[in-house]
C-alpha positions in Angstrom: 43.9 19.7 33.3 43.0 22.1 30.7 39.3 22.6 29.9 38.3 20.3 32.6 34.9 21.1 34.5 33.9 20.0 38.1 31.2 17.4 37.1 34.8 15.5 34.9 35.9 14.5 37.9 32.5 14.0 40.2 34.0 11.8 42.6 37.1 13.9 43.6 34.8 17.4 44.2 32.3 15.3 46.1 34.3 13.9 48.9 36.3 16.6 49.1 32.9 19.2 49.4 31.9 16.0 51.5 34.8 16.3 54.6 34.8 20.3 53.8 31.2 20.3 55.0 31.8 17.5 58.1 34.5 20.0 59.6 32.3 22.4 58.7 29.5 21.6 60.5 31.8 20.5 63.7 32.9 23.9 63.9 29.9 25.9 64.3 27.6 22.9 66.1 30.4 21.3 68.1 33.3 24.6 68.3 30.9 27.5 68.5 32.2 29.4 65.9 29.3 31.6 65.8 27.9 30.9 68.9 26.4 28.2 71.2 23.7 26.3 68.9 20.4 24.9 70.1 19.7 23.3 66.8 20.3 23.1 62.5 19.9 21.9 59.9 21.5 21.5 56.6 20.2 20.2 52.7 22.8 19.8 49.7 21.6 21.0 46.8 23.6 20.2 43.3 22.9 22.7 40.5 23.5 22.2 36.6 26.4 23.9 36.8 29.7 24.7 38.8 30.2 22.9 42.4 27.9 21.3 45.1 26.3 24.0 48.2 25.0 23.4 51.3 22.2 25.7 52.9 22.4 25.7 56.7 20.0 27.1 59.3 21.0 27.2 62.9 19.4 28.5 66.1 21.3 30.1 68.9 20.3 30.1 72.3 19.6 33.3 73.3 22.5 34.3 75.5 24.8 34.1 72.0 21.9 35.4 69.6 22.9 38.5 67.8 20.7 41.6 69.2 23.5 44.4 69.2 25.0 46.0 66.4 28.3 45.3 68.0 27.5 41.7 68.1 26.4 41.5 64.2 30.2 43.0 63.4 31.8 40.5 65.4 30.1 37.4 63.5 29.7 39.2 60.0 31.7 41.4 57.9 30.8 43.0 54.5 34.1 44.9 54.1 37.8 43.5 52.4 40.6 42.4 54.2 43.2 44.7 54.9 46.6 42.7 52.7 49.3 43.6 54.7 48.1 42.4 58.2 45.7 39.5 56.9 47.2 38.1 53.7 45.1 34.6 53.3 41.3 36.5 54.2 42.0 38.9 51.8 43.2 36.6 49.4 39.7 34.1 49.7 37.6 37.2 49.8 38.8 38.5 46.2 38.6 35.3 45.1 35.6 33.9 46.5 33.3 36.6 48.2 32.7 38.8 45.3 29.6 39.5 43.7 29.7 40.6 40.4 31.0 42.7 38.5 27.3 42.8 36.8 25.4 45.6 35.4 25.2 47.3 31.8 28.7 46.4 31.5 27.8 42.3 31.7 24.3 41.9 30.8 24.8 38.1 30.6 25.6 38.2 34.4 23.5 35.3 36.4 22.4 38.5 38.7 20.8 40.0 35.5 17.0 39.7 34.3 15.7 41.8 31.8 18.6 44.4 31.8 18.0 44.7 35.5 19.7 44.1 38.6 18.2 41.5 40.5 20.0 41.2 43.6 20.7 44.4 45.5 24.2 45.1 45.0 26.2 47.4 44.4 25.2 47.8 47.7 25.8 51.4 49.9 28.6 52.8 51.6 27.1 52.2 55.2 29.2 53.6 58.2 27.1 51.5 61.2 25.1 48.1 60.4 21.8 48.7 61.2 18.2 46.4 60.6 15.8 47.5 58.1 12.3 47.7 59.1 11.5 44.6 57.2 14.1 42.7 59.9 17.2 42.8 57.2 20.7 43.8 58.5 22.5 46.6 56.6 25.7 45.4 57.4 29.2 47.8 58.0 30.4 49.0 54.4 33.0 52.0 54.9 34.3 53.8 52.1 38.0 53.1 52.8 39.1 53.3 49.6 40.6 49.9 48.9 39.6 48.2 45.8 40.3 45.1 43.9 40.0 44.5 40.0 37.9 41.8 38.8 37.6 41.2 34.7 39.0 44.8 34.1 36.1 46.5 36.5 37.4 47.8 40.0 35.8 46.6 42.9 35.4 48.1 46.5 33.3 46.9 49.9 30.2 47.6 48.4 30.4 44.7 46.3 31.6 42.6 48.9 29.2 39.4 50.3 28.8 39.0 53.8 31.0 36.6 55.5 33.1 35.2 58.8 36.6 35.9 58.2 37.6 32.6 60.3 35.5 30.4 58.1 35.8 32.3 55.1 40.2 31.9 55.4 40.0 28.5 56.8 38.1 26.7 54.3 39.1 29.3 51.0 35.5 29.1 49.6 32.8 30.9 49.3 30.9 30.6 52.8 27.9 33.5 52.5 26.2 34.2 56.1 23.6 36.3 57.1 22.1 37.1 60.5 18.3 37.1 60.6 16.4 38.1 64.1 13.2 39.4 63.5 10.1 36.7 62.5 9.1 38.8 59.7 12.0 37.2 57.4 10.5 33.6 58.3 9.5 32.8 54.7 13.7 33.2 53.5 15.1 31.5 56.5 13.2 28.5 55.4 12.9 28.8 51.6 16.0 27.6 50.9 16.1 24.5 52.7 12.8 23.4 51.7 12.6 24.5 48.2 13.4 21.3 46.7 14.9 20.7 43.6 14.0 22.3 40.7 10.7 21.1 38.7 9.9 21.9 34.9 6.5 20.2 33.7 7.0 19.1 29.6 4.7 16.7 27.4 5.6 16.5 24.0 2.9 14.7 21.6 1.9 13.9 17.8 -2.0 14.4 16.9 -3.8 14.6 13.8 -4.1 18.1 12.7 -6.9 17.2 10.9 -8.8 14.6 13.2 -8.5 17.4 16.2 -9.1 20.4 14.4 -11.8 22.6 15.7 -12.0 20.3 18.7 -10.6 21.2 22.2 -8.0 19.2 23.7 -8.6 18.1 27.7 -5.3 18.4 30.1 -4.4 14.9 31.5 -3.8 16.1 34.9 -2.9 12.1 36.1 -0.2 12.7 33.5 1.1 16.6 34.7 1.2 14.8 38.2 4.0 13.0 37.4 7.6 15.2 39.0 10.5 15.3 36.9 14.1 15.3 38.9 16.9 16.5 36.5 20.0 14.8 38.1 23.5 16.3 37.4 27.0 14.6 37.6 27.7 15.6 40.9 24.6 14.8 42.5 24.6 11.4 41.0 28.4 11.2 42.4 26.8 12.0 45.6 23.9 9.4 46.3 26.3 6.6 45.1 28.7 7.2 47.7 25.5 7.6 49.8 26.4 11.2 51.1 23.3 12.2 53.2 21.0 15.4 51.0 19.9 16.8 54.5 20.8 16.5 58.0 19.5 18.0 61.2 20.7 18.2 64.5 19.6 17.2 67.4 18.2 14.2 65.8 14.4 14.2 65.8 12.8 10.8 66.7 9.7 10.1 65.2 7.8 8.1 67.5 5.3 5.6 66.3 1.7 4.7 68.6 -1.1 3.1 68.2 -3.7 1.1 69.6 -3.6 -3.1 70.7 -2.5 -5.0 67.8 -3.1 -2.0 65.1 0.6 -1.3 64.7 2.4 -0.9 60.8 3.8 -4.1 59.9 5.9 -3.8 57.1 5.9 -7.0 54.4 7.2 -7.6 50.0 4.2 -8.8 48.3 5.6 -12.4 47.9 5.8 -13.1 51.7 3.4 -15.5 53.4 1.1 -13.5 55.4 0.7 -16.7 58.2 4.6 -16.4 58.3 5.0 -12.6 58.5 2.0 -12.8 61.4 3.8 -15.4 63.2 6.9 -13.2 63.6 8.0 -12.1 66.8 9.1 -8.7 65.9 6.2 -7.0 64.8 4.5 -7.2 68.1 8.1 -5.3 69.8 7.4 -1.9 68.4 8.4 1.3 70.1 5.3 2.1 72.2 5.2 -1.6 73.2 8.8 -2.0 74.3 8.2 1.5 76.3 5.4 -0.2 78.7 7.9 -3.0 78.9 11.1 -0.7 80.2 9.0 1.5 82.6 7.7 -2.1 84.0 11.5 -3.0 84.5 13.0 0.5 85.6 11.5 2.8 88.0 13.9 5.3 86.9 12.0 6.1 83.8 8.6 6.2 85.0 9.0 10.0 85.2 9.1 10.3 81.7 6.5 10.9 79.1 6.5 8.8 75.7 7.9 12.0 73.6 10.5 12.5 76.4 11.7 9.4 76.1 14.3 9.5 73.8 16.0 12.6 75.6 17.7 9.3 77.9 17.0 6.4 75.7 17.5 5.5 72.2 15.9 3.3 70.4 17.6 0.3 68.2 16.0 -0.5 65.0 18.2 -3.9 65.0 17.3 -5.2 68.5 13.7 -3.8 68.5 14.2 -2.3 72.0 15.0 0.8 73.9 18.8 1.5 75.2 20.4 3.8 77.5 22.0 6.9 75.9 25.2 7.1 76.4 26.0 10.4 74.6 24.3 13.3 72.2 21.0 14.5 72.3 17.5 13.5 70.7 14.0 15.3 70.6 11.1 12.9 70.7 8.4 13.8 67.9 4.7 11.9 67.9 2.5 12.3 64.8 -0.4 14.2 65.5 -4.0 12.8 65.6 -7.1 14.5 64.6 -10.0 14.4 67.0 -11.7 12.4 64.3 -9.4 9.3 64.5 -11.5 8.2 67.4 -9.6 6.1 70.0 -6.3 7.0 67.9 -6.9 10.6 69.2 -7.4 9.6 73.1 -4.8 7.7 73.1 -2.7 10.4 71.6 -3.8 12.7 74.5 -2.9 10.3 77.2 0.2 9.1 76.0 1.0 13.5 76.0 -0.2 14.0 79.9 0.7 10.5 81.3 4.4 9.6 82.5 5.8 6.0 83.2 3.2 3.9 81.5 3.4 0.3 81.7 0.4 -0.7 79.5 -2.7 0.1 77.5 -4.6 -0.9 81.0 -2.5 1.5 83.1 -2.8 4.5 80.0 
């Protein structure tokens, strides 16, 4: 309706964005859009304004990584659609993949800090991609001459964002990728995703002019420690329905260890201590219920602890391990310092020694 924002109807724009990002995610982990993935992962993150965005970060294995130029243009282009033989990409790419216009001409642009540009487009006319010795690609950007007009301002490929024309037409958003293959651009492959949200620190207070004048006021840094969240509409829309903010995949298993009767037990402060002792579930833990399988199956006796859960998952209902009947799950075991003490042995043993069936045996 007229005037309406995104975050006036919350719940529609988040389960739309919600399936949007499934089939998403299907097609490059599941389809190989892009390639044959190893692994991923993906974090939500709602802004003040405008719609919900998802950052994802995906490995390939190496046989589909991008090395060539050739295979860069066949992932990623930087260039518009030609109308007449591809209507629908050239129709999402003016709408959707178009930075700017910015410059003197909108000096309120977001792109814009101190009369300056801050991203680098307008990019150049560029008739090969090619990496920068810094490890960014300079994609494809031929001067062919077509344009588009955006707010009265003609635009041409060197405005255009990098994108997959398949994903780009099929879901008619804005879908930004970039290839990244040199370790030297580690710190923006994983800023985005572990950035967080944003965090402002502000303490208002009355004093006594008078009573503190002169006198130096001492920072309460118990107080600063405290982290704001500012939570918009649709993020709000988006943990009640319970939407996941991050996913990875594989799934990473945390394994838990530790010594004879020193596991976490987990109680609410009004429970009877004799009762919640007395319970036969704390004593099945993970570690515990792994001696107990490799005494019943020889066929797992060949595993380590961490490679465990390659073959078996574990069931946080039952309290016991379970043959895996499909997917794929990496086995992760906290670290422990050389000065835990028996904690740290048994950390090493449990990382050289397959099939255990006890603490005895380890």
């Amino acid at each position: 309706m007229p005037r309406q924002q995104p975050h006036d109807l919350s719940d529609l724009v988040t389960q739309i964005f919600k399936i949007k990002l499934k089939e998403l995610i299907n097609d490059i982990h599941k389809k190989h859009i892009l390639g044959c993935m190893i692994t991923g992962i993906y974090v939500i993150e709602c802004q003040k304004c405008g719609l919900p965005h998802a950052h994802i970060f995906t490995f390939f294995v190496e046989d589909y990584k991008p090395h060539m130029v050739e295979d860069v243009d066949c992932m990623i282009n930087a260039e518009l659609s030609n109308p007449e033989t591809n209507r629908l990409a050239h129709k999402t790419v003016t709408r959707c993949m178009m930075h700017g216009p910015c410059g003197a001409a909108f000096p309120n642009a977001p792109c814009m800090e101190d009369g300056k540009w801050k991203k680098k487009y307008p990019c150049k006319f560029q008739f090969e991609t090619v990496m920068d010795v810094n490890g960014y690609p300079i994609y494809l950007r031929r001067d062919t001459g077509r344009t588009i007009l955006v707010h009265g301002v003609e635009l041409d490929n060197r405005w255009v964002v990098p994108h997959n024309v398949y994903l780009s037409t099929k879901y008619d958003a804005h879908i930004n990728i970039e290839v990244c293959n040199n370790i030297r651009v580690v710190k923006y492959l994983f800023k985005y995703v572990y950035k967080g949200h944003d965090r402002a620190n502000v303490e208002i207070s009355c004093q006594n002019d008078n009573a503190t004048k002169g006198n130096v006021v001492k920072a309460n840094e118990i107080k600063k420690y405290l982290d704001y969240h500012y939570v918009f509409a649709l993020e709000v829309t988006w943990r009640i329905f319970k939407f996941d903010m991050h996913e990875r995949f594989p799934i990473v298993e945390c394994l838990q260890y530790h010594l004879p009767n020193q596991q976490m037990v987990l109680f609410d402060d009004d429970d009877d201590v004799q009762e919640v002792v007395a319970q036969s579930a704390i004593s099945r833990t993970m570690l515990i219920e792994w001696f107990k399988t490799n005494q019943e199956s020889e066929a797992t006796r060949s595993l380590m602890f961490d490679q465990f859960p390659q073959q078996w998952v574990w069931n946080r209902k039952l309290k016991q391990w379970t043959m895996c009947k499909r997917g794929f799950t990496i086995g992760c075991m906290y670290y422990a310092h050389l000065t835990s003490g028996e904690c740290y042995y048994l950390w090493m043993l449990l990382n050289y020694i397959k099939g255990a069936t006890s603490y005895k045996h380890l």
